[in-house]
Backbone as JSON, one array per atom type, in Angstrom:
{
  "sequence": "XXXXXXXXXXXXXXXXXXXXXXXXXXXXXXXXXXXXXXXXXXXXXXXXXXXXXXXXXXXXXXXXXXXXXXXXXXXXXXXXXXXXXXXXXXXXXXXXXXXXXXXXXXXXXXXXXXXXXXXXXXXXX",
  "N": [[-75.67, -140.97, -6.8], [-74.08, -142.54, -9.78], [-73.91, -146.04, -11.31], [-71.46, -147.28, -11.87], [-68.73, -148.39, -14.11], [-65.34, -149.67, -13.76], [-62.78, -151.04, -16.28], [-61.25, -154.0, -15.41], [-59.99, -156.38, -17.04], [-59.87, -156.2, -20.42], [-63.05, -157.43, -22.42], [-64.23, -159.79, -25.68], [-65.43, -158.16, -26.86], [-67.3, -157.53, -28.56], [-69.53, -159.64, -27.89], [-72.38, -159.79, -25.93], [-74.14, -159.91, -23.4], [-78.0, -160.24, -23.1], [-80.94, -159.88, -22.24], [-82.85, -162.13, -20.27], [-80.32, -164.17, -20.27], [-78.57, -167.03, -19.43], [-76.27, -166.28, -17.36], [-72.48, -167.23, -16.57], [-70.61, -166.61, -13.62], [-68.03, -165.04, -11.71], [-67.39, -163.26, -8.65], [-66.38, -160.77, -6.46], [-67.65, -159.36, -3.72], [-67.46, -156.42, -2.46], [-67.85, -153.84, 0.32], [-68.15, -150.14, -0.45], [-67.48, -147.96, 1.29], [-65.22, -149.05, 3.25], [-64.0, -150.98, 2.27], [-64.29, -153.97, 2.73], [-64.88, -157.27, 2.56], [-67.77, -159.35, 1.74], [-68.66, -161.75, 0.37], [-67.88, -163.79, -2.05], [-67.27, -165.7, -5.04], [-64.94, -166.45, -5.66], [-63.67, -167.67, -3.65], [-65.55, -169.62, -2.76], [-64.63, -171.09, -5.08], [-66.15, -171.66, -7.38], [-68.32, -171.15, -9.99], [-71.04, -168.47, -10.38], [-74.01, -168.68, -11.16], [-76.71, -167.55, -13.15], [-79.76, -165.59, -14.45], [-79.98, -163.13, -16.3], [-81.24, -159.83, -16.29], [-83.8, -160.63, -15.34], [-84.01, -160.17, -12.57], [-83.3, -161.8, -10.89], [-81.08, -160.98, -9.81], [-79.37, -157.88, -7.75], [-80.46, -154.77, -9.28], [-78.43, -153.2, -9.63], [-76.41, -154.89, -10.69], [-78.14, -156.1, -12.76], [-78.5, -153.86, -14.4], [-75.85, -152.86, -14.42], [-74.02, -155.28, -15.54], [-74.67, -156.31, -18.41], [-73.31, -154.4, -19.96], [-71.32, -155.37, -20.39], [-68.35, -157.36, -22.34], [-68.18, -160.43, -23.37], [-65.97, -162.3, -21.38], [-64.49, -159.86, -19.99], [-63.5, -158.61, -17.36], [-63.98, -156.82, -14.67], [-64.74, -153.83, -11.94], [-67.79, -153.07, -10.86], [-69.1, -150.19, -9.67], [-71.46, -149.7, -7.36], [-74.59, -147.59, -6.6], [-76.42, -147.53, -3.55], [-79.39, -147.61, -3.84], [-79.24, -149.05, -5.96], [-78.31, -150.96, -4.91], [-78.84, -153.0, -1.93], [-80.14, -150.93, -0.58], [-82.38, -149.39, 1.76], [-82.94, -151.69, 3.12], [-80.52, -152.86, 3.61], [-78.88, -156.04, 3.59], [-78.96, -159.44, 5.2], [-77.29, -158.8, 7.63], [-75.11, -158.04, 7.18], [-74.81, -156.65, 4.97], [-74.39, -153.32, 5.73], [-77.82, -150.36, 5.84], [-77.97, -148.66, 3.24], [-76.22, -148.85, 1.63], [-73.23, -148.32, -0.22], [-71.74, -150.41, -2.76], [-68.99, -152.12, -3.99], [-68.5, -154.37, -6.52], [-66.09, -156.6, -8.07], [-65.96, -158.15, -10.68], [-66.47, -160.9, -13.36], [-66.79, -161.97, -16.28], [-67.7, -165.1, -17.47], [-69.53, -166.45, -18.91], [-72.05, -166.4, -21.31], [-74.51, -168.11, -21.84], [-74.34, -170.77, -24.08], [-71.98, -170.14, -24.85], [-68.22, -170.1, -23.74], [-65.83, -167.82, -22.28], [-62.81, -166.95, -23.06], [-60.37, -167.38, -20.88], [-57.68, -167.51, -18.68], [-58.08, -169.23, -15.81], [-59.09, -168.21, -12.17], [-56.98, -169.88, -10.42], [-55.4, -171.72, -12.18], [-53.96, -169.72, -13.41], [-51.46, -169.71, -12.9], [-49.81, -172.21, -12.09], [-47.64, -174.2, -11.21], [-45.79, -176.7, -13.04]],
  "CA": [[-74.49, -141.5, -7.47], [-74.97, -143.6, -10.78], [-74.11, -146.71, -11.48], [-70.62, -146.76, -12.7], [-67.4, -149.69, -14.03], [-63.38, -149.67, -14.66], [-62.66, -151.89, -16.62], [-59.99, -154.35, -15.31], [-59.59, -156.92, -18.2], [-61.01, -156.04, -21.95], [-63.52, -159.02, -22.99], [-64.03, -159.68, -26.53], [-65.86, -156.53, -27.48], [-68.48, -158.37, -29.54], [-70.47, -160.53, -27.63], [-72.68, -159.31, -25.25], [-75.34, -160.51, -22.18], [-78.85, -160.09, -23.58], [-82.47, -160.19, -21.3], [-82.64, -163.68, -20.35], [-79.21, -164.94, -20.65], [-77.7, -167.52, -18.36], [-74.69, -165.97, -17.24], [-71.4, -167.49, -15.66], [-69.64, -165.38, -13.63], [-66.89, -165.28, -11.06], [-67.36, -161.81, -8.26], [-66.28, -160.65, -4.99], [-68.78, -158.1, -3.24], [-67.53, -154.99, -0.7], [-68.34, -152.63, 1.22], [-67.28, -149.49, -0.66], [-66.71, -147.4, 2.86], [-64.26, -149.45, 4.17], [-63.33, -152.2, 1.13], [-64.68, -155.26, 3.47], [-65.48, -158.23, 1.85], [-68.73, -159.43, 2.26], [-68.93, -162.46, -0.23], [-67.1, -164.39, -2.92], [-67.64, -166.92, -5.65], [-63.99, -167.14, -5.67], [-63.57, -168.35, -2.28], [-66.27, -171.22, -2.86], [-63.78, -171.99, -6.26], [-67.71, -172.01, -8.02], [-68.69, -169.83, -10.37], [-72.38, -168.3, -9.98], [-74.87, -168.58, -12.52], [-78.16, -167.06, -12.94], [-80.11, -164.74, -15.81], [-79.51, -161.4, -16.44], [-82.89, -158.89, -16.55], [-85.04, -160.85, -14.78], [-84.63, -159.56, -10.83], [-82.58, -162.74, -9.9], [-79.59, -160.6, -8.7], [-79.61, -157.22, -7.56], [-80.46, -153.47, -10.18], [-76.73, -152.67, -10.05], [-75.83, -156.16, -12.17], [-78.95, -156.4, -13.92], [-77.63, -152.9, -15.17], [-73.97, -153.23, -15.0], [-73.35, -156.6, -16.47], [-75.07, -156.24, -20.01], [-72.5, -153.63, -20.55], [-70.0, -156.24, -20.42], [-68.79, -158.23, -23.58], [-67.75, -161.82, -22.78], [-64.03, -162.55, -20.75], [-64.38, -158.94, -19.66], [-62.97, -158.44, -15.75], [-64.25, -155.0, -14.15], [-65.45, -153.22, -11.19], [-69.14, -152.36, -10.77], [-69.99, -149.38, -8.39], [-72.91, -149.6, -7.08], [-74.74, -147.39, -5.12], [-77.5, -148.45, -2.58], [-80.48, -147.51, -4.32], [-79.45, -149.87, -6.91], [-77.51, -152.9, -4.44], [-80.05, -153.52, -1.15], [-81.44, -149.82, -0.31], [-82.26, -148.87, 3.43], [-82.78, -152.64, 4.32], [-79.29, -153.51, 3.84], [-78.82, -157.81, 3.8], [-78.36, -160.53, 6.22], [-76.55, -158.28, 9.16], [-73.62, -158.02, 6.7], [-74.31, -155.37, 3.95], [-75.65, -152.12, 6.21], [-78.79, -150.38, 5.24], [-77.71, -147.6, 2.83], [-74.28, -149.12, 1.88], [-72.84, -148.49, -1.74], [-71.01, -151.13, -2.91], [-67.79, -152.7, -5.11], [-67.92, -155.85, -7.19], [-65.17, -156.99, -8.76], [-67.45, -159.38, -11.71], [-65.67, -161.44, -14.61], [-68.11, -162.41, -17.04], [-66.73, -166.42, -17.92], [-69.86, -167.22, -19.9], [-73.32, -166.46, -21.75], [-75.31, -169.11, -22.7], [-72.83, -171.73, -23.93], [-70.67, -169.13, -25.36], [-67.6, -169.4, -22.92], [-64.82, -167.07, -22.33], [-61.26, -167.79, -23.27], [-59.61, -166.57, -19.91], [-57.58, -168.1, -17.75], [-58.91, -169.11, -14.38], [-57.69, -167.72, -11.13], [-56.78, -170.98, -9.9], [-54.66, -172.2, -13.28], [-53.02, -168.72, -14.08], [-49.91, -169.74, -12.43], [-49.65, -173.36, -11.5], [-46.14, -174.24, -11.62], [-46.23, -177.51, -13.94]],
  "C": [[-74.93, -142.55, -8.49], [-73.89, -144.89, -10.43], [-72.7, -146.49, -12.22], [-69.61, -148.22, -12.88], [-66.18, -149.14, -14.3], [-63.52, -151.1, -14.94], [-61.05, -152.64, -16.29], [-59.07, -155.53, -16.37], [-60.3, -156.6, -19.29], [-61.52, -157.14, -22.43], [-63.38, -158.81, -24.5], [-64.78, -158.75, -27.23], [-66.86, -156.87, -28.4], [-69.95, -159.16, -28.91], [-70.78, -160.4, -26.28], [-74.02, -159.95, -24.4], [-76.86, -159.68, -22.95], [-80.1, -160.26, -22.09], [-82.74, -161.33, -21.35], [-81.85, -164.76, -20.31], [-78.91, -165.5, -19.62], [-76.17, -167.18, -18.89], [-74.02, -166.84, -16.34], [-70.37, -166.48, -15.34], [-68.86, -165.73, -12.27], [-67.2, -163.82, -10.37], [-66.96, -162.28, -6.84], [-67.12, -159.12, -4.76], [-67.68, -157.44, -1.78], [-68.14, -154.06, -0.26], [-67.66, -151.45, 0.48], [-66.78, -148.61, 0.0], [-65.53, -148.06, 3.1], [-63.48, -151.15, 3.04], [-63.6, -154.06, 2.31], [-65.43, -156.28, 2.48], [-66.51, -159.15, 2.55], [-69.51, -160.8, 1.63], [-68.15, -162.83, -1.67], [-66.92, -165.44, -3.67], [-66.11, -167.75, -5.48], [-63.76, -167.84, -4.55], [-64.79, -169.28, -2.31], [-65.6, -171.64, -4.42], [-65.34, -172.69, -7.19], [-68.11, -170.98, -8.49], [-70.44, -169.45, -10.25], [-73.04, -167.84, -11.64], [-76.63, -168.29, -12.33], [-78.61, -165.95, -14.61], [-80.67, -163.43, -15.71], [-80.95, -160.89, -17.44], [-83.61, -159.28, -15.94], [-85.65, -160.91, -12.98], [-83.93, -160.85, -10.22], [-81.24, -162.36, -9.42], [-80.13, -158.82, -8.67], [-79.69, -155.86, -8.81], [-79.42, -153.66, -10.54], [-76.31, -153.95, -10.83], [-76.45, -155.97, -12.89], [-78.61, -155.64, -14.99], [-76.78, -152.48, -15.85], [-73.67, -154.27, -16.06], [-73.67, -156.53, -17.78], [-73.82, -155.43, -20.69], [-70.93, -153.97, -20.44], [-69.81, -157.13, -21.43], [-67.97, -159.6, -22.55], [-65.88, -161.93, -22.63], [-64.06, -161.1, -20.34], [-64.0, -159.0, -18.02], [-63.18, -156.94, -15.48], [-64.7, -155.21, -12.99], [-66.53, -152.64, -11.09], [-69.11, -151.22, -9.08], [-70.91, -148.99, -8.45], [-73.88, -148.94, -5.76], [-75.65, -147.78, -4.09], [-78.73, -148.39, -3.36], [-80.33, -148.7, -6.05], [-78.7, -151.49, -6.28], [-79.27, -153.1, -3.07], [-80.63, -152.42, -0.18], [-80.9, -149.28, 1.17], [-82.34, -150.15, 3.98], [-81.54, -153.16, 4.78], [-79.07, -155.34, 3.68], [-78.0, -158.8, 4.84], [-77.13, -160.19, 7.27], [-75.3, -158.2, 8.56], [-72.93, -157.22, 5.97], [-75.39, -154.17, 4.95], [-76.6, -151.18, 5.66], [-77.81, -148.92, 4.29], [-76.27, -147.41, 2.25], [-74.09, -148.97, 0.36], [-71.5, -149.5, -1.4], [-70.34, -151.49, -4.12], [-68.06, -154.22, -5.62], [-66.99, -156.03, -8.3], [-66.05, -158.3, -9.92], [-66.31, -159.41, -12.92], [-66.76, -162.12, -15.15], [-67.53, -163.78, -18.35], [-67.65, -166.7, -18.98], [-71.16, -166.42, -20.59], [-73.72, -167.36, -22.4], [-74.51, -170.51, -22.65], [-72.0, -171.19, -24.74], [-69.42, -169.2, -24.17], [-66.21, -168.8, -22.94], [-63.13, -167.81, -22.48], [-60.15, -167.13, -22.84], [-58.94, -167.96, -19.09], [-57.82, -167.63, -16.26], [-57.87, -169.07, -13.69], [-56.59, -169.38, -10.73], [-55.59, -171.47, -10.95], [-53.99, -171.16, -13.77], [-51.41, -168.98, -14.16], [-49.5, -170.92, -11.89], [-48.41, -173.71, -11.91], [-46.34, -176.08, -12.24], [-44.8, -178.44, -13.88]]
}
């Protein structure tokens, strides 16, 4: 199975994650068997940052995410041979598991997106 996204918000269609880039991003990880959630930036209200190409997150982003322009909101499916294989991770993702991330791509570099955050979408004022 490849490596596939829906796109759930359109970013700005221009400006795109490069080899090297510190990204900011916002994801929730499942199980795609059974839709179990298995981890979530949103639920620590912290977005996760790290750089895209160089093996500090798993194939299936390094992959996926480039093909995201900035403020974009999608679904990565990912299948095992590109999330954590036959070992599976920390007694939580099982060995051989394809998996869902939901990934919003807030920043590159100091380029950042001009989305509103979950948290402020709807605050009654």
């Amino acid at each position: 199975m490849p490596l596939t996204k829906d796109i759930l918000r359109e970013g700005d269609g221009q400006t795109f994650p490069q080899k090297g880039d510190m990204l900011t991003m916002h994801y929730k990880g499942t199980l795609a068997s059974n839709n179990s959630k298995f981890d979530s930036s949103y639920d620590r209200k912290t977005p996760f940052q790290f750089k895209i190409g160089r093996g500090d997150v798993i194939q299936g982003w390094d992959e996926g995410v480039p093909q995201m322009s900035l403020g974009e909101k999608a679904i990565l499916h990912i299948p095992s041979d590109l999330g954590y294989g036959a070992q599976g991770a920390g007694g939580v993702i099982p060995p051989n598991a394809d998996l869902d991330f939901e990934v919003e791509l807030l920043g590159i570099g100091d380029k950042k997106a001009n989305v509103p955050s979950e948290s402020s979408c709807c605050a009654i004022l």
